[in-house]
ZAMARGU-4260 file (C-alpha; in steps of 0.2 Angstrom, whole numbers, plus 5000, padded with zeros to 4 digits):
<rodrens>
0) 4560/4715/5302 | 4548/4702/5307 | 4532/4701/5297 | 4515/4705/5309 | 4510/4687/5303
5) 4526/4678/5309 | 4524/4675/5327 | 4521/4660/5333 | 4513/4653/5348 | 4529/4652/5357
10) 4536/4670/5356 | 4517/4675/5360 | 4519/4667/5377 | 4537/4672/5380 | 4532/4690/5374
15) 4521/4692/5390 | 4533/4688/5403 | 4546/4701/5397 | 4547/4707/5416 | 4555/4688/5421
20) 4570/4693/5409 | 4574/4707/5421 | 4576/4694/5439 | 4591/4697/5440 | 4592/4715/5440
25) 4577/4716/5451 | 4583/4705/5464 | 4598/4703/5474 | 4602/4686/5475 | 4615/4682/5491
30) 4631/4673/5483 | 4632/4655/5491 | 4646/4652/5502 | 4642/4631/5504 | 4652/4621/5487
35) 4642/4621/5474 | 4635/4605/5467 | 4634/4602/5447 | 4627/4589/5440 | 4630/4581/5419
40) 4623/4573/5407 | 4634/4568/5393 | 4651/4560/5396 | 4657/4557/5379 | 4674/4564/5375
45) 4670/4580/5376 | 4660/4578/5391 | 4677/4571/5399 | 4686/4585/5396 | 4672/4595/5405
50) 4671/4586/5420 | 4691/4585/5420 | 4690/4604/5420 | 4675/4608/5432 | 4684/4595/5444
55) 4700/4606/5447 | 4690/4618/5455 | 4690/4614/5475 | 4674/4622/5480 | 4665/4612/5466
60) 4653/4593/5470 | 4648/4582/5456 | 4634/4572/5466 | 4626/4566/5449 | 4631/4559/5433
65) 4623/4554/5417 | 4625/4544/5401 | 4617/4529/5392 | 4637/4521/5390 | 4641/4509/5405
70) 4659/4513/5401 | 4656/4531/5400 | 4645/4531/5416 | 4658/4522/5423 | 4674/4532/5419
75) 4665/4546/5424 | 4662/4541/5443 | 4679/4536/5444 | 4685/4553/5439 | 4676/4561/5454
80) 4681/4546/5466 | 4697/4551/5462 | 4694/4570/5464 | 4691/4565/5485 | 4674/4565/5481
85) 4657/4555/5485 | 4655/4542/5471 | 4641/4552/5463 | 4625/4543/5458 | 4624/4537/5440
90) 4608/4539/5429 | 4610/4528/5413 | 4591/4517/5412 | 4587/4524/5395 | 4589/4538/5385
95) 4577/4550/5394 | 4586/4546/5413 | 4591/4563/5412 | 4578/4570/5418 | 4579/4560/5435
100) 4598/4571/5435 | 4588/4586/5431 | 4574/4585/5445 | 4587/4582/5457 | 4585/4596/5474
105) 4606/4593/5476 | 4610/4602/5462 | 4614/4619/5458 | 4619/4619/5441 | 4619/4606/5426
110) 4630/4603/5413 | 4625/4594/5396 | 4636/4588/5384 | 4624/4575/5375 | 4619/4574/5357
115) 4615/4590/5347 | 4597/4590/5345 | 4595/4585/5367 | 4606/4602/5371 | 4588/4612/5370
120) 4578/4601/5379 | 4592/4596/5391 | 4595/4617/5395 | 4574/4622/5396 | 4572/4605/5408
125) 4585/4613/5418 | 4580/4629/5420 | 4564/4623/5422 | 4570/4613/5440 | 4578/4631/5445
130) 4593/4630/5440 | 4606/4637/5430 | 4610/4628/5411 | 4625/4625/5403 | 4627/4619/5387
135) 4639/4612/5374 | 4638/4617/5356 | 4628/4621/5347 | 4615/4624/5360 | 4600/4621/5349
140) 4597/4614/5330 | 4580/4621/5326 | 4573/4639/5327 | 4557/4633/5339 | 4572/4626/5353
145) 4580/4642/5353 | 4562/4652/5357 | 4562/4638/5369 | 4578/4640/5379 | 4572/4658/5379
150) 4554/4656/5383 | 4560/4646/5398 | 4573/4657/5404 | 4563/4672/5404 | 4550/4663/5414
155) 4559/4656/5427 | 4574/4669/5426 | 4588/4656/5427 | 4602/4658/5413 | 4606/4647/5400
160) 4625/4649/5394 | 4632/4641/5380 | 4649/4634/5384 | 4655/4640/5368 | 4675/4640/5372
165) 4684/4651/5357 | 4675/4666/5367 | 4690/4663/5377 | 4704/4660/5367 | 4717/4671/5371
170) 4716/4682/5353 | 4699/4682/5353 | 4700/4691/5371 | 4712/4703/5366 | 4704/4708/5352
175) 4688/4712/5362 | 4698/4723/5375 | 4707/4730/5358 | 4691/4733/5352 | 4686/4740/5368
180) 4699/4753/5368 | 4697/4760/5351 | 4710/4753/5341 | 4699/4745/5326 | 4688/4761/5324
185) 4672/4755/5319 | 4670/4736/5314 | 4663/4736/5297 | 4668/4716/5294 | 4670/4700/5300
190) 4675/4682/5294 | 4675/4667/5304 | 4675/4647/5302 | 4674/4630/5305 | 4686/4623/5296
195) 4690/4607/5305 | 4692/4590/5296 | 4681/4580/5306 | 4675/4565/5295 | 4681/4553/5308
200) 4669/4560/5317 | 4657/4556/5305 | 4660/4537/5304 | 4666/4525/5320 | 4682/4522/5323
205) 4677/4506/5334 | 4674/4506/5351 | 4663/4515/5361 | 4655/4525/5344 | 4652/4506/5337
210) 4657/4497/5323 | 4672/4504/5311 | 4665/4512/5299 | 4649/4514/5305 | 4639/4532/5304
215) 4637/4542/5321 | 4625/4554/5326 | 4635/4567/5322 | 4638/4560/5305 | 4618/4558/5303
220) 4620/4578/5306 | 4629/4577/5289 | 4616/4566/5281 | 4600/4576/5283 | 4606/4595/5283
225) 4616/4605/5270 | 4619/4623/5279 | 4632/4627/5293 | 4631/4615/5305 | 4643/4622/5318
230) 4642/4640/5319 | 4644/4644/5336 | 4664/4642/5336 | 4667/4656/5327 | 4652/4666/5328
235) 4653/4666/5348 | 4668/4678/5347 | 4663/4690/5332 | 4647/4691/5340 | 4654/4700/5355
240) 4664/4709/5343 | 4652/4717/5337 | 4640/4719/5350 | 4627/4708/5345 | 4612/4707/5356
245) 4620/4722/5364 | 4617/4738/5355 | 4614/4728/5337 | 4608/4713/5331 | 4609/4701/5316
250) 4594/4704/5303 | 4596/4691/5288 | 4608/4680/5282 | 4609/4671/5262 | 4619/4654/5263
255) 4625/4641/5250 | 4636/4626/5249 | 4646/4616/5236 | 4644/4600/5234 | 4646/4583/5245
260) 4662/4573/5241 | 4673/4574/5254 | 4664/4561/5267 | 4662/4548/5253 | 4679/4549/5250
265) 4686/4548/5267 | 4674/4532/5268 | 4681/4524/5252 | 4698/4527/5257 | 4696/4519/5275
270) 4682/4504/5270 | 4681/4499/5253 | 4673/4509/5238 | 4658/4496/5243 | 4655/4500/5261
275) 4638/4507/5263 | 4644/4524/5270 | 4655/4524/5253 | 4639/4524/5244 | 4629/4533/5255
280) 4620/4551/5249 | 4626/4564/5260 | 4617/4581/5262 | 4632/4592/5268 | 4640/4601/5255
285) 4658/4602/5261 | 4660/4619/5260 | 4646/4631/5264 | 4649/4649/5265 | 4635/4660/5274
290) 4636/4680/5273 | 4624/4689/5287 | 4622/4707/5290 | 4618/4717/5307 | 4605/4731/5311
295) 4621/4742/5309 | 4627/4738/5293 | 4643/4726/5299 | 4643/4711/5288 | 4650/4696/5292
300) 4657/4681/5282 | 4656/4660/5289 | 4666/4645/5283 | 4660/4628/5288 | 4671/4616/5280
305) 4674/4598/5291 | 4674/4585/5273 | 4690/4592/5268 | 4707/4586/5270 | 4715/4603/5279
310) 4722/4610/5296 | 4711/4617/5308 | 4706/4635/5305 | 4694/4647/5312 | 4700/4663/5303
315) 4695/4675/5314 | 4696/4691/5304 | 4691/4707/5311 | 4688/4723/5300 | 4689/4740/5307
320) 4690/4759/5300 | 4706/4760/5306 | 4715/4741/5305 | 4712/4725/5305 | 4720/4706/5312
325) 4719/4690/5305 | 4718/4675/5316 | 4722/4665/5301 | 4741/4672/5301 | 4739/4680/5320
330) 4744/4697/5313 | 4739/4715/5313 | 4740/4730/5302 | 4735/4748/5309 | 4732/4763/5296
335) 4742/4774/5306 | 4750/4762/5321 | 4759/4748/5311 | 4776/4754/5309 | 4777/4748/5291
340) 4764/4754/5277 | 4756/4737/5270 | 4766/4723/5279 | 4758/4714/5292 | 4763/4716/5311
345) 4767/4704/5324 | 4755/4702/5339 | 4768/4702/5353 | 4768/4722/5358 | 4749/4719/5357
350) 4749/4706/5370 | 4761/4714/5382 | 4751/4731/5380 | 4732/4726/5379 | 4732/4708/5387
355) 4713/4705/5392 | 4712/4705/5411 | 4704/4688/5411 | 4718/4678/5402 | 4731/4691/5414
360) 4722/4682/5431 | 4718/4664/5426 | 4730/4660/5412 | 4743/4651/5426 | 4731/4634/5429
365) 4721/4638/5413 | 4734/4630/5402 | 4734/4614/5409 | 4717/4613/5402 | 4710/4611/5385
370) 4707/4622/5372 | 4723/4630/5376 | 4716/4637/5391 | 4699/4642/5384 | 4689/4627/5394
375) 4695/4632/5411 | 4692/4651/5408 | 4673/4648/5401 | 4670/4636/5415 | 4677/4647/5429
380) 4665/4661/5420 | 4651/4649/5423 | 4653/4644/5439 | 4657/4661/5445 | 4638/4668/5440
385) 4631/4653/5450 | 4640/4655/5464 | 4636/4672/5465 | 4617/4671/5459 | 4621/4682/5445
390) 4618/4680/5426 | 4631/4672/5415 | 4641/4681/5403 | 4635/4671/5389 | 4617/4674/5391
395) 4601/4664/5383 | 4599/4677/5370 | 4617/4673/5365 | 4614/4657/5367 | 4599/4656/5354
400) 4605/4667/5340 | 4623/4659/5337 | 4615/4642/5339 | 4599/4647/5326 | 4611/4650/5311
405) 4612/4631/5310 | 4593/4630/5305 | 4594/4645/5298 | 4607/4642/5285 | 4599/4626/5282
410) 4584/4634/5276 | 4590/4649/5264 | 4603/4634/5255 | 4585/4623/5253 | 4578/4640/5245
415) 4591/4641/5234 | 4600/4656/5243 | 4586/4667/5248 | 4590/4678/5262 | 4582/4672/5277
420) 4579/4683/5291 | 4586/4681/5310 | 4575/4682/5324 | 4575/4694/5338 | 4575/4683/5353
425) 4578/4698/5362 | 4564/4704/5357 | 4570/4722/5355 | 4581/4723/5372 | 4595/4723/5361
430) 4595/4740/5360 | 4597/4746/5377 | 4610/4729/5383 | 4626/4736/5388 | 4640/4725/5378
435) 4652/4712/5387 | 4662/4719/5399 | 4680/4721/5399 | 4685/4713/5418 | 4699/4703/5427
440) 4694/4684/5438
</rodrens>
C-alpha cells in the first residue's frame, strides 16, 4: 500500500480528473467510415516491420513519416508509394521533428517506434493532439513517465496501447481462453522471460547503427541500468493471465542480478580484447531475476537474460490449482484431465478444442506477418478501437505498470534487493475492471 507521504505532484493532478478515465464509457463515439490516417515516428527495423504490417490493411493512410535516418526516412516513403499510396511527408530536421508529425490535424492515430526513453513523451504528445498512442516496448523507462502517459490519458480520454505482440502469440491466446473456461483452476504462479541474446544489438554491426563495434542506444541501456530492462514481453501475457489491473493488481516486487560478463565478451570475441567496448564497465548483470507478488497472493517469477549465448526463450509458465503449461516445452499437465499421471501432454487436442477466437478469424493473413502472426493480430487490435472510437485492449494502465518494472527493478537491485512497491496507476479501479475479454476479429 502506498504511504500517505508518497504522492507526487503528478498523481495529485491526475487524481482529480478521475471522471476523464471514464470518456469512453460515457460517450458514444460514432465509428469512422473514411480510411483512417496513422502517422510514425520511428522507422528503425522494428518500425519497418510496423509499417509493413499497418500497410496491408486497405482502409489504412500513412500521410506522415518520421525519423532522423535519411535512409530510413527514405525507405520508409517508398514503402507506402509502393502501397498505391501519397508519398507521405517526411519529418527528419532534428531529433524533436516529431512533434511537427504529432500536431498534425490529418492524423488519427500515431505510431512510435523510436528510442526507449522518447516512447512516453512521444504517447503523452500524442494524446495530447487528440489522438490515439501506440507504442513499441517498453512504453516507458522511469516511474514519473508512466504517471505521465496516464495523467494524460485520463485528461484527454484518448488511449495509449502498448504494441506489446506476445499478447498475441497463439499459446498465450489459448491459454487466456483456457484460463477463461476454468481449466487451470485458480492461478497461484507465473514465470516468464526475456531470454534473448541480443549483444548485437548492444554494439553496431556497421551501417545504419554506425561504426562496427560501436555501442548503440540500446547498449547504453545496458551501461547505465542493472534490473530488467525488457519486461513487457513476457509480462504482457501473464498480466492478462492473471487479471492485473482487472480484479487484482501487482503490490511489490524484490529483484537481483548476477554479474556483467557476457557483453564484454561478445565485444572481445568480435573487436579485439582492446576495443573500448571490450574494456568498457557495464551495469547489466546478465541474468536478473525479479519475483513480484499480486494483491491476491499469485506470485510471479521474471528472467531477463540477453548477454548470454542461448536460444530465444520466454518461458511462459502458468500455474494453476488444477494444471499447469509450459511454454518453454509447449506442453500441458492436468491433475485430473492428462491421460497419463506425471507425463506431460501435447498441446494439439488443446488447440483444436479451445483455439482462441482471435487467432480462429485472423490467423490466415496474420502469418505472413511477423512475430509468427502476433504483429498483425495486435495491430488489427489497434486499429479496430480507432476506427470504432473505442478504447484499446491494451489500455494505458496496462501500459504503465508492465513498462514500470523496468525502473522498478532497477531500484530494488540498487537497494540491495529490497522490495519495492508497484504503483496503482489505476488508482484503485482495479477492482471493479472487468478482465480481457474472450472475442473473435
Amino acid at each position: 500500500m502506498r504511504p500517505t507521504n508518497s504522492w507526487n505532484r503528478r498523481e495529485f493532478v491526475g487524481a482529480g480528473l478521475l471522471g476523464a478515465a471514464n470518456l469512453f464509457a460515457s460517450q458514444a463515439k460514432a465509428p469512422l467510415t473514411r480510411p483512417l490516417r496513422v502517422g510514425f515516428i520511428g522507422i528503425g527495423a522494428r518500425g519497418t516491420g510496423l509499417l509493413r504490417t499497418v500497410l496491408k490493411f486497405p482502409d489504412v493512410t500513412v500521410p506522415a513519416v518520421c525519423d532522423i535516418n535519411e535512409s530510413a526516412l527514405a525507405r520508409a516513403a517508398s514503402m507506402v508509394e509502393k502501397a498505391g499510396q501519397k508519398p507521405p511527408e517526411g519529418y527528419g530536421n532534428g531529433i524533436d521533428d516529431w512533434k511537427r508529425l504529432v500536431a498534425r490535424d490529418d492524423l488519427d492515430a500515431v505510431i512510435n517506434a523510436g528510442p526507449w526513453e522518447l516512447h512516453a513523451p512521444m504517447s503523452v504528445e500524442t494524446m495530447r493532439a487528440g489522438k490515439y498512442a501506440a507504442t513499441e516496448v517498453p512504453a516507458a523507462v522511469t516511474v514519473e513517465q508512466c504517471w505521465d502517459m496516464v495523467n494524460a490519458s485520463e485528461q484527454t480520454g484518448m488511449p495509449c496501447m502498448i504494441l506489446e505482440n506476445v499478447c498475441y502469440f497463439r499459446n498465450s491466446l489459448l491459454i487466456l481462453n483456457m484460463i477463461r473456461q476454468g481449466l487451470f483452476g485458480e492461478l497461484t504462479h507465473c514465470e516468464g522471460g526475456y531470454q534473448h541474446d541480443v549483444r548485437g544489438a548492444f554494439l553496431s554491426r556497421g551501417g545504419e547503427r554506425g561504426p562496427a563495434g560501436e555501442i548503440t542506444w540500446r547498449g547504453m541501456h545496458a551501461v547505465r541500468n542493472n534490473g530488467n530492462l525488457y519486461p513487457t514481453h513476457p509480462l504482457g501475457p501473464i498480466a492478462w493471465w492473471l487479471d492485473i489491473n482487472r480484479g487484482d493488481r501487482f503490490t511489490h516486487l524484490t529483484s537481483m542480478s548476477s554479474k556483467s560478463r557476457g557483453i564484454n565478451k561478445y565485444a572481445s570475441d568480435n573487436y579485439g580484447a582492446d576495443h573500448p567496448n571490450a574494456r568498457r564497465r557495464y551495469a547489466l548483470g546478465d541474468v536478473n531475476v525479479t519475483l513480484i507478488r499480486s494483491e491476491n497472493g499469485a506470485t510471479v517469477t521474471l528472467y531477463h537474460d540477453t548477454s548470454s549465448p542461448r536460444p530465444y526463450d520466454l518461458i511462459l509458465r502458468v500455474q494453476g490449482t488444477h494444471g499447469i503449461y509450459m511454454g518453454t516445452l509447449d506442453k500441458f499437465y492436468f491433475d485430473k484431465r492428462s491421460p497419463n499421471k506425471d507425463q506431460w501432454e501435447d498441446p494439439e487436442r488443446y488447440y483444436r478444442d479451445y483455439e482462441h477466437p482471435l487467432w480462429r478469424d485472423l490467423s490466415g493473413e496474420a502469418r505472413s506477418h511477423g512475430h509468427g502472426g502476433a504483429d498483425y493480430i495486435e495491430i488489427h487490435q489497434f486499429l479496430k478501437a480507432v476506427r470504432n472510437r473505442t478504447q484499446t485492449p491494451i489500455d494505458v494502465y496496462d501500459t504503465a505498470v508492465w513498462s514500470s518494472i523496468y525502473p522498478l527493478s532497477v531500484r530494488s537491485v540498487a537497494a540491495g534487493s529490497q522490495p519495492v512497491e508497484v504503483p496503482d496507476f489505476t488508482r484503485g479501479k482495479w477492482k471493479t475492471r472487468e478482465p480481457v475479454g474472450i472475442y473473435g476479429a
